[in-house]
MARSE-587364 format. One record per atom (N, C-alpha, C): residue number from 1; chain; x negated, y, z negated. Coordinates in steps of 0.001 Angstrom, whole numbers. Atoms other than C-alpha are relative to their C-alpha. Layout:
<lodrens>
NUM/A/X/Y/Z
...
</lodrens>
This chain:
<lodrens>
1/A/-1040/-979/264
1/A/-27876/-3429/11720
1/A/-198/1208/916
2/A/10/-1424/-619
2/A/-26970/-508/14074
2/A/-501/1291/-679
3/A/724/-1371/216
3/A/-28887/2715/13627
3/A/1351/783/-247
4/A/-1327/-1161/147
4/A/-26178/5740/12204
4/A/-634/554/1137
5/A/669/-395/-1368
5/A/-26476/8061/15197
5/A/19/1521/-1350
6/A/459/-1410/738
6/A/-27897/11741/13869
6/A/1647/918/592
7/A/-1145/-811/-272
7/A/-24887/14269/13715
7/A/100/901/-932
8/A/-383/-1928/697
8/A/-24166/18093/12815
8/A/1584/-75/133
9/A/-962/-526/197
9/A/-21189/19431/11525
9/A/269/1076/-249
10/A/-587/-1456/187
10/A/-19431/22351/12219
10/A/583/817/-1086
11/A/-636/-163/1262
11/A/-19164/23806/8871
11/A/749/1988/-209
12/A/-347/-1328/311
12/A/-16736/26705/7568
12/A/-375/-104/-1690
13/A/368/-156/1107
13/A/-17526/25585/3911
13/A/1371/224/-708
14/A/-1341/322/953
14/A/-13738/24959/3036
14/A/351/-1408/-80
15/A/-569/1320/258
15/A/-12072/21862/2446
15/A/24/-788/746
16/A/-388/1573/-995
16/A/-11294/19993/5454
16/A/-1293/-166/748
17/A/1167/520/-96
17/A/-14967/20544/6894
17/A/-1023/-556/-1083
18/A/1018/516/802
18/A/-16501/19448/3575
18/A/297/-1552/333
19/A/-272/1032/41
19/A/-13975/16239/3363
19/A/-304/-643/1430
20/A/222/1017/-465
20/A/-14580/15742/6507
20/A/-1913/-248/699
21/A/1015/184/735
21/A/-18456/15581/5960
21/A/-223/-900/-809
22/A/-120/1421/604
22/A/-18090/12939/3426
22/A/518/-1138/567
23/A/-588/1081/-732
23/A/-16505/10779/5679
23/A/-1478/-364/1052
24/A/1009/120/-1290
24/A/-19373/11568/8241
24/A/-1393/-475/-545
25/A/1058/635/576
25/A/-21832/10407/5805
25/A/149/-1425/-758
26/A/-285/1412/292
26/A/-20071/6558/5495
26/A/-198/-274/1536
27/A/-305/889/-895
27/A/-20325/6300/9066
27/A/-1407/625/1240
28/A/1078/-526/-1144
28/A/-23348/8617/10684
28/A/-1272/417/-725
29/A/972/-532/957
29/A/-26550/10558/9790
29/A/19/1566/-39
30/A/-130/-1326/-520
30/A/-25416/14076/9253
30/A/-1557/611/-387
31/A/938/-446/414
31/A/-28905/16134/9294
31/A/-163/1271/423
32/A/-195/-1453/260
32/A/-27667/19636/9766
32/A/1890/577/-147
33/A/-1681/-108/-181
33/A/-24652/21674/9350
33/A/-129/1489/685
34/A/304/-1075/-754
34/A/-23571/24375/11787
34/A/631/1261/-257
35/A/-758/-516/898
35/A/-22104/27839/10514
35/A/-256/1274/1037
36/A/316/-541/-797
36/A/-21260/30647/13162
36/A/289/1401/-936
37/A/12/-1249/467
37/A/-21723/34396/11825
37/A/668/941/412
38/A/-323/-1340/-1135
38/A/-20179/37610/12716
38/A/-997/504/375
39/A/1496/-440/-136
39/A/-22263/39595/14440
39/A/-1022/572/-641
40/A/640/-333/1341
40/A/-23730/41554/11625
40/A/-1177/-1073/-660
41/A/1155/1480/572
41/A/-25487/37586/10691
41/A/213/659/-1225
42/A/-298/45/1482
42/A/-24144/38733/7052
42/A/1158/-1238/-286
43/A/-856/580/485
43/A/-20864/36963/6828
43/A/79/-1010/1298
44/A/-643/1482/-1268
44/A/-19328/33578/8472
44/A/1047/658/588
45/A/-939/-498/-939
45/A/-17324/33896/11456
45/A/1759/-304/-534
46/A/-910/674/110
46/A/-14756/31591/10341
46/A/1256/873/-1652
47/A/54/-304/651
47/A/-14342/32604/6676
47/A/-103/1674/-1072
48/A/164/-1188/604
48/A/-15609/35709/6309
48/A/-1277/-62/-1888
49/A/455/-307/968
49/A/-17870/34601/3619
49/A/-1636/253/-155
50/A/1870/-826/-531
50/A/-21634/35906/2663
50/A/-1055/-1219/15
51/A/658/851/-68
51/A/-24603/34192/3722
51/A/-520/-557/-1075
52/A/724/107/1294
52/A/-26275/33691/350
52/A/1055/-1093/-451
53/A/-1026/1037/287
53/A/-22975/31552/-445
53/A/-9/-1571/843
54/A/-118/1410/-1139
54/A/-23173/29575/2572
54/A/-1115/-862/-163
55/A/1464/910/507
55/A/-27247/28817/2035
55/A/51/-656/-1626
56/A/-74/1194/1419
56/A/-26268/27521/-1793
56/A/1098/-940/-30
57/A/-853/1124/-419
57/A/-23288/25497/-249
57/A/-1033/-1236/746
58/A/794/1239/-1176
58/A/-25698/23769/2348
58/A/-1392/-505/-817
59/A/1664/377/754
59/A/-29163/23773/-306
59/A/1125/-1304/-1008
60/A/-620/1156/1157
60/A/-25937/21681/-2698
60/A/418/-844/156
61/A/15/1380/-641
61/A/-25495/19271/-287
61/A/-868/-436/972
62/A/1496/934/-971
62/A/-28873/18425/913
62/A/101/442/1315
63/A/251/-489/-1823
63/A/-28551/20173/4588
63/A/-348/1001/272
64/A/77/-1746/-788
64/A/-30121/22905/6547
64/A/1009/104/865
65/A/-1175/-1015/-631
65/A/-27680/25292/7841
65/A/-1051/805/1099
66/A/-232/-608/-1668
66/A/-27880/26236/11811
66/A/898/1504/-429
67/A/-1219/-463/-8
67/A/-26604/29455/11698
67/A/-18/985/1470
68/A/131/-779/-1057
68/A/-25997/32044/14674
68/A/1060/1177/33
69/A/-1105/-703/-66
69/A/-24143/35252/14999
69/A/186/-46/1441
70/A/-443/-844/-1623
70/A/-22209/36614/17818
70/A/1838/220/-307
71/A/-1517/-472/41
71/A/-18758/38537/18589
71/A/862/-1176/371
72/A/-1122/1226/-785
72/A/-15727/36556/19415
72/A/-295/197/1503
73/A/676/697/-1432
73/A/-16729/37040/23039
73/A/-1136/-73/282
74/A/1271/751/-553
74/A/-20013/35855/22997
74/A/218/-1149/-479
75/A/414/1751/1291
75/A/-18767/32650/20509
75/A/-369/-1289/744
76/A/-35/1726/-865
76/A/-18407/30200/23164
76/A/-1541/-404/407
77/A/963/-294/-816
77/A/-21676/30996/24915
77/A/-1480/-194/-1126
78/A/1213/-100/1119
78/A/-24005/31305/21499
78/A/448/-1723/-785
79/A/-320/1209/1008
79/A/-21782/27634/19891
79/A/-721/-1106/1273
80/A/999/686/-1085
80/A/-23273/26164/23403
80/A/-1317/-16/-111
81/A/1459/17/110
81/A/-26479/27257/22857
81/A/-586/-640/-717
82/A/-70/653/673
82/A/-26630/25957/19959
82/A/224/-1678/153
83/A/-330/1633/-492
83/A/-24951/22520/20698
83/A/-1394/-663/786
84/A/692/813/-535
84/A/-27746/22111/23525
84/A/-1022/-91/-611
85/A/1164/454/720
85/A/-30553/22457/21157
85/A/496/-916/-898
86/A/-812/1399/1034
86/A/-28856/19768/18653
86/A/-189/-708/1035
87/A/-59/1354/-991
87/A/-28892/17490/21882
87/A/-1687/-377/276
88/A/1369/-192/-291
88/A/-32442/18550/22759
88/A/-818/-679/-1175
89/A/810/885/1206
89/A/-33446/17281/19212
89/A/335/-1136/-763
90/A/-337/1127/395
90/A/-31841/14305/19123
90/A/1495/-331/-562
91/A/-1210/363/874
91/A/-28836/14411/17769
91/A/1304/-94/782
92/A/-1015/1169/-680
92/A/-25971/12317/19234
92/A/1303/892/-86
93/A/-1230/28/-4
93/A/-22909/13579/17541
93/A/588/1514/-631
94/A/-117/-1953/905
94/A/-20737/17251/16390
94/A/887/-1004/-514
95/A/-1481/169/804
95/A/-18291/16554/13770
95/A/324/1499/-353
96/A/-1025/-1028/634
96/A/-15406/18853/12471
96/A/863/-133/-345
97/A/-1062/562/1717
97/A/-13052/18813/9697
97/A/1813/792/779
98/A/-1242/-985/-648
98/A/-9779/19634/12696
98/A/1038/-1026/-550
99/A/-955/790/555
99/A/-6480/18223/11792
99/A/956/240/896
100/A/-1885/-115/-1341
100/A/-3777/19334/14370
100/A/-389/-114/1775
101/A/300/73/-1481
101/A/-5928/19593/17838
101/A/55/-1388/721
102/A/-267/1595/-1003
102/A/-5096/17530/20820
102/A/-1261/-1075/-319
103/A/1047/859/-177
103/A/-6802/14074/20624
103/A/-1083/-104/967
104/A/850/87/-1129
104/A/-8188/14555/24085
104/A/-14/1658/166
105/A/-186/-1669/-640
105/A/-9276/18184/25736
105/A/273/1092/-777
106/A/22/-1351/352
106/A/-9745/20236/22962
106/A/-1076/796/-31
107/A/901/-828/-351
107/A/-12046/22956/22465
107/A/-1464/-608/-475
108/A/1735/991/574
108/A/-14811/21093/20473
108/A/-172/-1103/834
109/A/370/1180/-1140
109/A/-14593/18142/22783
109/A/-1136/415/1122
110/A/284/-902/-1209
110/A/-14894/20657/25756
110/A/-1668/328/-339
111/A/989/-579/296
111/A/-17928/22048/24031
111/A/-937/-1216/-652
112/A/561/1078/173
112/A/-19203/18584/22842
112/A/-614/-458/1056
113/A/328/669/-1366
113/A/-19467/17128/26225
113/A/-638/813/880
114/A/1102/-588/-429
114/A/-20851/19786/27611
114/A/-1405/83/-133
115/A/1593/275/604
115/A/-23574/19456/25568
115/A/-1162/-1561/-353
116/A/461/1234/-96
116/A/-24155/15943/25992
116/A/326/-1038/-1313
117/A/-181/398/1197
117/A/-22809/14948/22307
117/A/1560/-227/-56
118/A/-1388/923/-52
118/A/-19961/12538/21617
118/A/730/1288/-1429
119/A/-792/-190/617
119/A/-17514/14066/19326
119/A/1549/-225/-993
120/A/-802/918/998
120/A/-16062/13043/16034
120/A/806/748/-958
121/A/-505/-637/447
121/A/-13224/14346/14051
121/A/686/-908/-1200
122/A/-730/1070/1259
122/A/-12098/12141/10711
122/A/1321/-46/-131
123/A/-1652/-124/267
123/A/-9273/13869/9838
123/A/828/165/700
124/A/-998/490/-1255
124/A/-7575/13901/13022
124/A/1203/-446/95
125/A/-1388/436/348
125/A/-3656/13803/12711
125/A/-25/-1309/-954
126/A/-597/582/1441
126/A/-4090/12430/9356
126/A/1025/671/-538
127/A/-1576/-1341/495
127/A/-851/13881/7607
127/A/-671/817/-1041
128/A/325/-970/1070
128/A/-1453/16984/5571
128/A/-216/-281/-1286
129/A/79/554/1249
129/A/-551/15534/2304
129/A/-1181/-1156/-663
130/A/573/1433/369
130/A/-2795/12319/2546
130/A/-1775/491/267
131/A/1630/-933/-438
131/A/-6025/14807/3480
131/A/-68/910/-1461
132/A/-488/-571/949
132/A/-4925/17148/685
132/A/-178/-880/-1117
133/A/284/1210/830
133/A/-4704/14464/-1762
133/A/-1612/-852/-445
134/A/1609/940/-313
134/A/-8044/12269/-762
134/A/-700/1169/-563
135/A/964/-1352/368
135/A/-9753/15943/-1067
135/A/153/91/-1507
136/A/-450/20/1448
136/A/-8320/16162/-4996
136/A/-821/-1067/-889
137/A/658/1320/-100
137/A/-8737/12236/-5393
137/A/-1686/187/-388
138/A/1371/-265/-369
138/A/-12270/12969/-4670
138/A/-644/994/-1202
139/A/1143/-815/722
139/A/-13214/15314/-7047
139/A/-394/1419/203
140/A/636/-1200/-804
140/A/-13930/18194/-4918
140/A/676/1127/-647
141/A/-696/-1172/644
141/A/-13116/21727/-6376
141/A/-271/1583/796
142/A/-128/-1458/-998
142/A/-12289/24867/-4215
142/A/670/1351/-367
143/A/-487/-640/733
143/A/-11289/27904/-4442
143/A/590/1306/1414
144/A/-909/-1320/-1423
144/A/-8419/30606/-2002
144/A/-503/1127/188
145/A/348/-1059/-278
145/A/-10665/32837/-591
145/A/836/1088/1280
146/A/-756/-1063/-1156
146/A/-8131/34002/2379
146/A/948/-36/-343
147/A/-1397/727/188
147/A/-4638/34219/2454
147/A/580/1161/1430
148/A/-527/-506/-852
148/A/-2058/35537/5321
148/A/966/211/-1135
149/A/-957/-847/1253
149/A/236/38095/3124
149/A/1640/-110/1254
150/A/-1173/-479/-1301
150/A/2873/37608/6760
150/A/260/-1332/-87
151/A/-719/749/12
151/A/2920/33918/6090
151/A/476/-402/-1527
152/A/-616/670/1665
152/A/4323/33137/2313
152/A/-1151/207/-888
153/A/1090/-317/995
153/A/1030/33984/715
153/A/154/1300/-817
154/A/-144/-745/895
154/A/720/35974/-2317
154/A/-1791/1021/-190
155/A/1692/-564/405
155/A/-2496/38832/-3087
155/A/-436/-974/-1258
156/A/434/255/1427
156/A/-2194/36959/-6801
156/A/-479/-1988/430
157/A/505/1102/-732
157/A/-3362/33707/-4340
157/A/-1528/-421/-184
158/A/1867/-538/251
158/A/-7153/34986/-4197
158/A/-323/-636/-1358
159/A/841/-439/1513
159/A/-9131/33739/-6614
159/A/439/-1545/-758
160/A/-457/857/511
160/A/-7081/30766/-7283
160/A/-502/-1637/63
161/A/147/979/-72
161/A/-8242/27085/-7743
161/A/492/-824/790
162/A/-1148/1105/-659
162/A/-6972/24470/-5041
162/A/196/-992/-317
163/A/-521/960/557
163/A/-5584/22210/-7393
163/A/961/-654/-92
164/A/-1389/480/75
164/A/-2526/19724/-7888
164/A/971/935/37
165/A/-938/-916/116
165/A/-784/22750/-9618
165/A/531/795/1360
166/A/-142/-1394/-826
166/A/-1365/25575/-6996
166/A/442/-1008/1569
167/A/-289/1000/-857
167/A/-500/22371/-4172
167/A/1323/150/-420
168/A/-1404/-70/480
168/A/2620/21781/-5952
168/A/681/1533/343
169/A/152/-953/-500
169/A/3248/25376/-5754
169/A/757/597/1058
170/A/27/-288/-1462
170/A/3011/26004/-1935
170/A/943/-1046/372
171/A/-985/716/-779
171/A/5169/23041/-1328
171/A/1412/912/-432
172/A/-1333/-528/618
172/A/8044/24954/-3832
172/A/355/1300/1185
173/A/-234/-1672/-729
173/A/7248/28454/-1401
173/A/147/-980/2001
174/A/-421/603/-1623
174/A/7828/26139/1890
174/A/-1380/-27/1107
175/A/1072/-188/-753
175/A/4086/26310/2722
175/A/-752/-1134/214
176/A/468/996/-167
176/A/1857/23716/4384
176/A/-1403/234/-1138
177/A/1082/32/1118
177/A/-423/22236/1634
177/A/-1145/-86/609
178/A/1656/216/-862
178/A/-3894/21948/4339
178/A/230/1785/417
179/A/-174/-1366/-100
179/A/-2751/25974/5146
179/A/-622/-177/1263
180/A/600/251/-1291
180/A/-3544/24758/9026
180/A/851/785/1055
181/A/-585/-1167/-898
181/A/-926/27440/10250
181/A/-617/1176/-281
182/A/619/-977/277
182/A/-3646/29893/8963
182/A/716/986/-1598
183/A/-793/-534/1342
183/A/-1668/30501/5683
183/A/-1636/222/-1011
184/A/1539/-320/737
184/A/-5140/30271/3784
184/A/-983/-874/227
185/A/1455/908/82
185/A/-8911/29145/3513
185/A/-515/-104/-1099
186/A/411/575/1222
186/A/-10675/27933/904
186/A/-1461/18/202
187/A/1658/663/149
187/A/-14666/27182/-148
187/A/181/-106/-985
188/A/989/572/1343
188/A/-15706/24806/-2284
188/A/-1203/-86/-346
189/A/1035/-911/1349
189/A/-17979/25194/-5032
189/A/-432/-1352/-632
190/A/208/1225/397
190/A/-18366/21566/-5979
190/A/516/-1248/123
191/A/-802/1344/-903
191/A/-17478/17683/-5346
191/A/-1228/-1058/13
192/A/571/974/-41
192/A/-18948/14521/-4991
192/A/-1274/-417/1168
193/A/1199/-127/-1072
193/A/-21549/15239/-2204
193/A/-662/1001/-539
194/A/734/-1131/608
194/A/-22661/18071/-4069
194/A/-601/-442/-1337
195/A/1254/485/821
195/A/-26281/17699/-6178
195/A/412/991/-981
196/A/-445/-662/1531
196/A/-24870/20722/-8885
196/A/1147/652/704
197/A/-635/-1140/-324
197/A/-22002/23084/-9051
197/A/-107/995/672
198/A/861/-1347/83
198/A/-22375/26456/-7325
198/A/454/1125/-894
199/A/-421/-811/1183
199/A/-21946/28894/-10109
199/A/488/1519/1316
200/A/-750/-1436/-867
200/A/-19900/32229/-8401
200/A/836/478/-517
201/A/-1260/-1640/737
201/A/-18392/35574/-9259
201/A/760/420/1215
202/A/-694/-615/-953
202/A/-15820/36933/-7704
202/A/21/1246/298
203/A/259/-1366/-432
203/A/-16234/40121/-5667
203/A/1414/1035/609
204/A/-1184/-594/-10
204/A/-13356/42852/-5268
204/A/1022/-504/1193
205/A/-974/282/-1301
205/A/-10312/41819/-2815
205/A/11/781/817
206/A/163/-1072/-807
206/A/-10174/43509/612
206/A/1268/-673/748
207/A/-623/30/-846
207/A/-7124/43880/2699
207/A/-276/253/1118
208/A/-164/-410/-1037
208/A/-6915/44132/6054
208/A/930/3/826
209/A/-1026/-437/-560
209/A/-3852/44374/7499
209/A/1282/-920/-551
210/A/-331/1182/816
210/A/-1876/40804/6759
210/A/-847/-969/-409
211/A/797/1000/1127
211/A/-4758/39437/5030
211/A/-200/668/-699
212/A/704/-265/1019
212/A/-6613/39431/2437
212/A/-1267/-669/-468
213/A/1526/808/-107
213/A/-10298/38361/1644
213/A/-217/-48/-1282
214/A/493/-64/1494
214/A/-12055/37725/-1592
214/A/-950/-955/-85
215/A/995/976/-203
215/A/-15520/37281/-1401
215/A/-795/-508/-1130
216/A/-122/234/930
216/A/-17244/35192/-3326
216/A/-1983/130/-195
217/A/1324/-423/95
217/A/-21198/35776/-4763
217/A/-628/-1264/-515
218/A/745/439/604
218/A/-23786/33499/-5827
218/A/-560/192/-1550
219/A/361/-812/906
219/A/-24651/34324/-9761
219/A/-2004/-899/225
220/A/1360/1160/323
220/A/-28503/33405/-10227
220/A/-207/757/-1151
221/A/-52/-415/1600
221/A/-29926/33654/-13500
221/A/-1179/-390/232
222/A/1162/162/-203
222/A/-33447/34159/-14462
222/A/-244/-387/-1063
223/A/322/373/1246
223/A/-35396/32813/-17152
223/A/-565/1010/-804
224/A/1003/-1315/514
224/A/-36547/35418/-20044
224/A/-1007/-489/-526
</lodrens>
């Protein structure tokens, strides 16, 4: 039987890089996941959410988390650096949870091949609905930590479960149910690759101009 080949995934810790993570563990050996910071190295680049969240996302599905800050113009230059040590230690393949980028010549490719690592994408012009769905299907449970208030999103969005209902929903307000025009992001909190729940409070909403953030905390609890 063929060896899985070792492979990292580019994780934001929402939906379509978890689902597509579970896919990458029927067909490879994922044995890290990669998570780029702002510069600060407090929050994710992608997301905006805090590290302490991200290390009990990656400790609840069995992976160490790569992480690295840098500004948007250093990203390219620090997600390379990165990449070539992943090649340097063996590891074959990047996955990422994209859904609309060209099949050929996009930016993770670009930055794949540079680094000597083939590049794999699951969900890959799968249709919105049938990614959306499978993710449900599955078990997995998330929750609208972003939203764009300029595309059809609501502040009373935040905070909300990404379930059938709140799916249903977004189709009634004319919005794509994967939110891949940047309408919203998500992190999940639990699912069928995940060894427990992660228990989390929600921390005050912050606007910033047409968004809106809402971050989310780790609770830990001690024994008395």
């Amino acid at each position: 039987m063929l060896k899985k080949p070792k492979c990292v995934l580019s994780y934001s810790g929402g939906k379509d890089s978890t689902l597509a993570l579970y896919h990458m563990l029927q067909t490879a050996e994922p044995v890290a996941l990669i998570a780029m910071l702002e510069e600060q190295g407090q929050r994710s680049r992608s997301h905006g959410m805090d590290t302490t969240l991200i290390a009990a996302q990656a400790q609840a599905l069995g992976l160490p988390i790569i992480t690295a800050a840098a500004s948007w113009q250093g990203y390219e230059a620090k997600f390379a650096e990165v990449l070539q040590s992943c090649q340097q230690q063996g590891i074959a393949v990047l996955a990422t949870g994209d859904l609309d980028v060209p099949a050929v010549g996009s930016w993770h490719e670009q930055m794949a091949h540079a680094a000597g690592l083939e590049l794999r994408m699951p969900l890959l012009q799968r249709s919105h609905q049938a990614v959306v769905d499978e993710f449900l299907d599955l078990g997995f449970v998330a929750i609208v930590v972003t939203v764009n208030l300029s595309l059809g999103m609501w502040p009373e969005d935040l905070g909300r479960h990404f379930d059938r209902e709140f799916v249903q929903e977004l189709q009634a307000r004319g919005i794509d149910v994967a939110g891949e025009g940047g309408e919203f992001h998500t992190t999940v909190i639990d699912g069928p690759i995940f060894s427990q729940p992660l228990n989390v409070r929600q921390g005050e909403r912050v606007y910033h101009g047409e968004y809106g953030f809402l971050p989310l905390f780790v609770n830990t609890t001690t024994e008395e």
